[in-house]
C-alpha positions in Angstrom: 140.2 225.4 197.3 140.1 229.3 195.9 139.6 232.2 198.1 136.6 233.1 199.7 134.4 235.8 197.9 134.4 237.4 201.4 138.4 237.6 202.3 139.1 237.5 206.1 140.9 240.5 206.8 141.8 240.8 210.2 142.1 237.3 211.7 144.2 235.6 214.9 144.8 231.5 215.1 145.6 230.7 218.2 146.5 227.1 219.3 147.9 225.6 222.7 149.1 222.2 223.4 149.8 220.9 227.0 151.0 217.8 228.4 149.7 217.2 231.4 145.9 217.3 231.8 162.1 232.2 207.0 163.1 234.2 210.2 165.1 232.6 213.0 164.0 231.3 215.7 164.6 233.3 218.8 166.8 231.4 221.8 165.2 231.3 225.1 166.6 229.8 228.3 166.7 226.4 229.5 166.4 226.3 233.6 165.0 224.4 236.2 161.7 224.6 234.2 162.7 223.5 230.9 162.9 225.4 228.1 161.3 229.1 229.1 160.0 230.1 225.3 162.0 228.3 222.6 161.2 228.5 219.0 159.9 231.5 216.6 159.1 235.2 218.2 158.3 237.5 215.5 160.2 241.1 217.1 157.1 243.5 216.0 155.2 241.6 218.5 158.0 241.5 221.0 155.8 242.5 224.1 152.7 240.4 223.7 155.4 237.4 223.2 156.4 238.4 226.9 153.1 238.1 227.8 152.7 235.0 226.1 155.7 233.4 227.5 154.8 234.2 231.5 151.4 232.9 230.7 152.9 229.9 229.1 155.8 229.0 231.9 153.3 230.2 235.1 151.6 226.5 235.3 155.0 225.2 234.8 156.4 226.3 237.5 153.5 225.7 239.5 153.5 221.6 238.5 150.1 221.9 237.1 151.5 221.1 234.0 154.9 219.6 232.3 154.9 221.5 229.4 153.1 223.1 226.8 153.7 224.1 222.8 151.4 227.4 221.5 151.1 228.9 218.2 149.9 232.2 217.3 148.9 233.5 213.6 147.6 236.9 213.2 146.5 238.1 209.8 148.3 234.7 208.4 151.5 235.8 209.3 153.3 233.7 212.7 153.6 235.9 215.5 154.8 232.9 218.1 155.8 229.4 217.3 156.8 228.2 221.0 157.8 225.4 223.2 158.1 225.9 227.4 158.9 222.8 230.1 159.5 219.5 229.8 158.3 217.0 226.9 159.8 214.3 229.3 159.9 214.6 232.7 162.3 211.8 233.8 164.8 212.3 231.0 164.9 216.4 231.6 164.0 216.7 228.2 162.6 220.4 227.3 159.8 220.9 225.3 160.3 221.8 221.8 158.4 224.4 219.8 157.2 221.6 217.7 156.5 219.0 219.9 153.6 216.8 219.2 150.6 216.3 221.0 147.4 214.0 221.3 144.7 216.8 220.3 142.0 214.9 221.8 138.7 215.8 220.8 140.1 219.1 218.4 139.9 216.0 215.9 136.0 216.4 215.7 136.6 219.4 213.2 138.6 217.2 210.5 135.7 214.6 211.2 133.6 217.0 210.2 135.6 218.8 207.4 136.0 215.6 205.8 132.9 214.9 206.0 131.9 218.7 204.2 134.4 217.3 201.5 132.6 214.3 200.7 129.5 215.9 200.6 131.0 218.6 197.5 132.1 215.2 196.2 128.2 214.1 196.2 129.3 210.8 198.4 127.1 211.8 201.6 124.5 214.1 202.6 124.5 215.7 206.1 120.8 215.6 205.9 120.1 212.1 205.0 119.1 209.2 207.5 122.0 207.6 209.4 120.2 204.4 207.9 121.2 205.5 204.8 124.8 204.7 205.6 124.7 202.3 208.6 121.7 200.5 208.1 122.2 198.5 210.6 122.3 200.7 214.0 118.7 200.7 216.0 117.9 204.1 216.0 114.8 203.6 218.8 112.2 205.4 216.5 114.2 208.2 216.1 115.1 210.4 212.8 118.6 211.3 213.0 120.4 213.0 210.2 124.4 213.4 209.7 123.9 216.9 211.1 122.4 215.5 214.1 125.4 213.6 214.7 127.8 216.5 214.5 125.8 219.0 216.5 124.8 216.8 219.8 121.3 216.9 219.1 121.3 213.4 218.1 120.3 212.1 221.6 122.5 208.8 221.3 124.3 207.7 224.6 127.6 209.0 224.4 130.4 205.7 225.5 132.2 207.9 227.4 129.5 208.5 230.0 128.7 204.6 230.1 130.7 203.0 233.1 130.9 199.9 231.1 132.9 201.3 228.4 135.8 202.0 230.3 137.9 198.8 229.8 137.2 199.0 226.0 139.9 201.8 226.5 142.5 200.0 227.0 142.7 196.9 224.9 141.8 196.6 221.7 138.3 195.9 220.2 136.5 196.2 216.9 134.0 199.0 216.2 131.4 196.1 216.2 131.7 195.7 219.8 131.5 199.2 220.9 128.7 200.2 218.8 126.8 196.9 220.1 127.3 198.8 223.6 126.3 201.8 222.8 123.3 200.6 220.6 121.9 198.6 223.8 121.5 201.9 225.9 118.1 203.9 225.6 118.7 207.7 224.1 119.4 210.1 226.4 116.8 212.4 224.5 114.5 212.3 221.4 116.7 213.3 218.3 116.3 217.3 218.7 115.3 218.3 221.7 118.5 219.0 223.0 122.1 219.6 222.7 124.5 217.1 224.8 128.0 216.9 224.2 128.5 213.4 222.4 131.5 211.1 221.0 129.5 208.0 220.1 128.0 210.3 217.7 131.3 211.2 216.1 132.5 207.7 216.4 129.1 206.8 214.1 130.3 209.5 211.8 133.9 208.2 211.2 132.3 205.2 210.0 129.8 206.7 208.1 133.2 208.5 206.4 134.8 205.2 205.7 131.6 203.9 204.5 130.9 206.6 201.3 135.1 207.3 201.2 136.1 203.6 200.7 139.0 204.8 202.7 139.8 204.3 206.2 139.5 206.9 208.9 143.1 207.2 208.8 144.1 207.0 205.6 141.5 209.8 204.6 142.8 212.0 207.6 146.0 211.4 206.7 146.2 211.7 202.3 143.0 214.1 201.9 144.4 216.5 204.5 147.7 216.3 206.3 149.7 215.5 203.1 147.4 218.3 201.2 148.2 220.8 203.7 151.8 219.9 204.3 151.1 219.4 208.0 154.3 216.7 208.5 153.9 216.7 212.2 150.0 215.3 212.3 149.0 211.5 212.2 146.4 209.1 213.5 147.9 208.6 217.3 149.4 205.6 218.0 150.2 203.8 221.3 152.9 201.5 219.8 154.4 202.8 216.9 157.4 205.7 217.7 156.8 208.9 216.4 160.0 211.4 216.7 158.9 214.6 218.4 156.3 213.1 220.7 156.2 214.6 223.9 155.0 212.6 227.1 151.7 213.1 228.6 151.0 213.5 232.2 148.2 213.7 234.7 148.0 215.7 238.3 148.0 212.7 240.9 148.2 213.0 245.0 151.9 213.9 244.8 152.0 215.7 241.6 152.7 215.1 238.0 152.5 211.4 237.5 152.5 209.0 234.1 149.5 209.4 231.9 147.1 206.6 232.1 147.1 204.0 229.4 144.6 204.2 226.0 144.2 202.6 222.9 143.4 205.1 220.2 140.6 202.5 218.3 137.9 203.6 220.7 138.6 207.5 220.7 138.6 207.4 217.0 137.1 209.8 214.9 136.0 211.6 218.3 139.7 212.0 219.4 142.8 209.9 218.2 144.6 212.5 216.0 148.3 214.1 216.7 149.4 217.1 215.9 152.4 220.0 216.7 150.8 223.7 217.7 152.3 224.5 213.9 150.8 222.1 212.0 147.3 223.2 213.5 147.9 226.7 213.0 148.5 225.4 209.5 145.2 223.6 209.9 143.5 226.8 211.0 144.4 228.8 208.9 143.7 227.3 205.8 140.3 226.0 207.1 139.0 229.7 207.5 140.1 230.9 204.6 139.5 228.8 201.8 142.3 225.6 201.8 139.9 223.5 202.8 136.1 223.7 202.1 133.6 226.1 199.5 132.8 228.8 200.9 129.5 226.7 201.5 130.2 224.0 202.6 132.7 226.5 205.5 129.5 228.2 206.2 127.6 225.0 207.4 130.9 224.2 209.8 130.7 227.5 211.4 126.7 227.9 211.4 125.2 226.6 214.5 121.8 225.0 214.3 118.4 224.9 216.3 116.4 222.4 218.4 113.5 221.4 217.3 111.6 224.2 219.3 113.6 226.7 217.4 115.9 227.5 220.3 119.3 228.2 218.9 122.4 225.9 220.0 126.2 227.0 220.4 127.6 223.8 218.7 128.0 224.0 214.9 129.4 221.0 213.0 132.3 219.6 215.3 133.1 223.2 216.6 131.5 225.9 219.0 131.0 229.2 218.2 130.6 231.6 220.5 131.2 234.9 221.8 135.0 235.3 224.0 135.2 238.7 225.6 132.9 240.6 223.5 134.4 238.3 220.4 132.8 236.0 218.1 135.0 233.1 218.4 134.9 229.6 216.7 137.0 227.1 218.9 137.2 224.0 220.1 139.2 222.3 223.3 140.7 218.7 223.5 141.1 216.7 226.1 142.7 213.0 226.3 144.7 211.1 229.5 148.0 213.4 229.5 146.4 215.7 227.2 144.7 219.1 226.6 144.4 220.9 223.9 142.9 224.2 223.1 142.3 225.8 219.3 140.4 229.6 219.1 140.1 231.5 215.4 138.9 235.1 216.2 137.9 236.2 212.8 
């Protein structure tokens, strides 16, 4: 994609990655914490990297977290690359500054970018039926549009609040099963009168991808956009397969950190199964607000959020929020997966 008519001038990317719930790189320390800010520091931003690495090794120290990666892009140009802790706790391994990480839910936005790209293509249209494309899911009477999947206001039960989901976690099962589940439970809403927080809705819009694409989720993920963007460090997670760099996820139990609990990454999906480094996405991030990815069209309905059907406006654009951060306008998005959270903010 070619530059925006509009250039960004003054922009910050920042990403962080936890586990737990042509300059060289600058050395940092490796104590009793793990490593204590390892990885790039630009020098003419040698005091906010301070900042940055107290802020970064404080939960460390406290065991609220084993480690964390951040990146931080201001004006395209790296200010921090960085690694602090432990990627593995048992082994007294320290975080590196590009560690990977489950990103959780931060996959919504290449769900939905992908989606924008296929609509340029003239594959899909975000405003046609979900019949169109999956003619076979009841929707109960209801209207529901692509954009309706990727803003919450499609009032579909989301699997993740259904009780009866939860062992589909952790073995594997096809998407016919879990969309049999979700399509037995009543809507939690008529289509447009509200916006809830959903990840069946996402899960529907991975297959509507495949669907139009004739690719699968992951391939598309992994040739239209990591490969395009030279992001090495991002793939479709895996609980099996070894990936070098991987760092260990952990949750907070009784007596502290403890081992993650156990997921398949089939059921998450489109909703939340992609890796990534805090490079790669600052990568991401940057080229998706300024051009790499989408039109400048197509970038405007990402960022745009909608309105209910009453006309009241929503926070939730397409697979990312945007609102205001300390007098900011902000378009973000968190993450969050067993052993995982993940945090992504563009302040344009």
């Amino acid at each position: 994609m070619g530059p925006r008519s509009t250039p960004v001038v003054w922009s910050t990317a920042v990403v962080l990655l936890a586990g737990c719930s042509a300059t060289p790189a600058a050395e940092a320390p490796v104590g009793e914490h793990g490593s204590e800010g390892v990885g790039f520091a630009a020098e003419a931003y040698a005091e906010e990297v301070a900042r940055i690495d107290e802020a970064m090794m404080a939960p460390v120290r406290d065991g609220r977290i084993a480690g964390v990666s951040v990146s931080v892009v201001h004006n395209g140009e790296p200010v921090a690359i960085r690694g602090y802790g432990w990627a593995d706790l048992e082994l007294q391994t320290p975080t590196p500054a590009d560690g990977i990480y489950e990103i959780g839910s931060v996959t919504k936005q290449f769900t939905t970018a992908a989606l924008l790209q296929l609509q340029e293509e003239g594959l899909v249209d975000l405003d046609a039926e979900l019949g169109t494309y999956l003619p076979d899911f009841p929707t109960q009477g209801n209207r529901i549009t692509v954009r309706e999947l990727l803003d919450h206001t499609s009032g579909i039960r989301g699997y993740t609040e259904m009780p009866e989901a939860y062992p589909y976690f952790v073995r594997r099962v096809d998407a016919d099963s879990l969309l049999a589940l979700v399509a037995a439970h009543p809507f939690d809403f008529p289509t447009g009168e509200h916006e809830i927080y959903n990840n069946s809705a996402f899960f529907l819009a991975g297959l509507i991808l495949e669907e139009v694409s004739g690719m699968t989720y992951e391939e598309y993920v992994e040739e239209r956009i990591f490969e395009s963007l030279g992001m090495e460090d991002s793939h479709y997670c895996s609980e099996t397969e070894i990936h070098p760099g991987k760092v260990n996820g952990y949750e907070v139990g009784p007596d502290g950190l403890q081992h993650k609990g156990f997921i398949v990454h089939n059921v998450p999906y489109a909703a939340g199964s992609l890796c990534s480094s805090a490079a790669d996405m600052a990568t991401w991030l940057t080229a998706l607000h300024s051009g790499g990815v989408l039109s400048d069209d197509a970038y405007q309905q990402l960022i745009t959020p909608g309105d209910l059907n009453d006309g009241t406006p929503i926070r939730y654009a397409l697979g990312i929020a945007v609102t205001p951060i300390l007098g900011h306008r902000a378009i973000h998005h968190g993450g969050g997966i067993p052993g995982f959270l993940t945090q992504t903010l563009y302040l344009p």
